[in-house]
C-alpha positions, 0 to 999 in steps of 0.5 A, a space after each residue: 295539140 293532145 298529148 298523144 298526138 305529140 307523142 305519136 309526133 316525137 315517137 315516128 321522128 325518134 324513130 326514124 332518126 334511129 333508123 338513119 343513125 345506123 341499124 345493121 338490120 335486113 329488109 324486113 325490119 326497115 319494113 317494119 320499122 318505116 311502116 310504124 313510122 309512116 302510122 306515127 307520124 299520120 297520126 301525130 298530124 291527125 291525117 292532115 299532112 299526108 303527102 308530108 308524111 309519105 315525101 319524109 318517111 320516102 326520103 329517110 329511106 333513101 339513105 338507108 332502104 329504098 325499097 323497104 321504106 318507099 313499100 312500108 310508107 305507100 302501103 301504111 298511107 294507103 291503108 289509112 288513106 282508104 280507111 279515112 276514119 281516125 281513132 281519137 277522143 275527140 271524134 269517138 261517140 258517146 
């Protein structure tokens, strides 16, 4: 596994464990904050686990933001899922 990958990998699960260890923040920044979680973690899997993704990120925010969190995971996968194109150095031509 690259390094990014596992970065990618440990940075969407610091973050979600942050998201439900408490945050008193409003709708818009569990938004924002499941979203880049949702783009981590499809990135850290190299796209290879999607509905894994989606079913996790949909699940954390169950406990803290529906809502937000169902919205920001279904929109973030569906933008990567109709793009189907990874950025990464192994596929970047030459």
């Amino acid at each position: 596994m690259p390094i990014e990958r596992f970065a990618c990998l440990a940075g969407g699960a610091g973050l979600m464990l942050v998201l439900l260890l408490g945050t008193r923040a409003g709708w818009p920044a569990h938004f924002l904050c499941f979203a880049l979680a949702t783009a981590l973690l499809w990135r850290g899997t190299a796209g290879q686990a999607r509905c894994a993704v989606v079913a996790a990120v949909i699940g954390a925010a169950a406990f803290v933001n529906l809502l937000a969190g169902a919205a920001a995971a279904l929109a973030v996968a569906g933008a990567l899922f109709i793009r189907r194109t990874y950025l990464c150095a192994e596929s970047s031509e030459r």
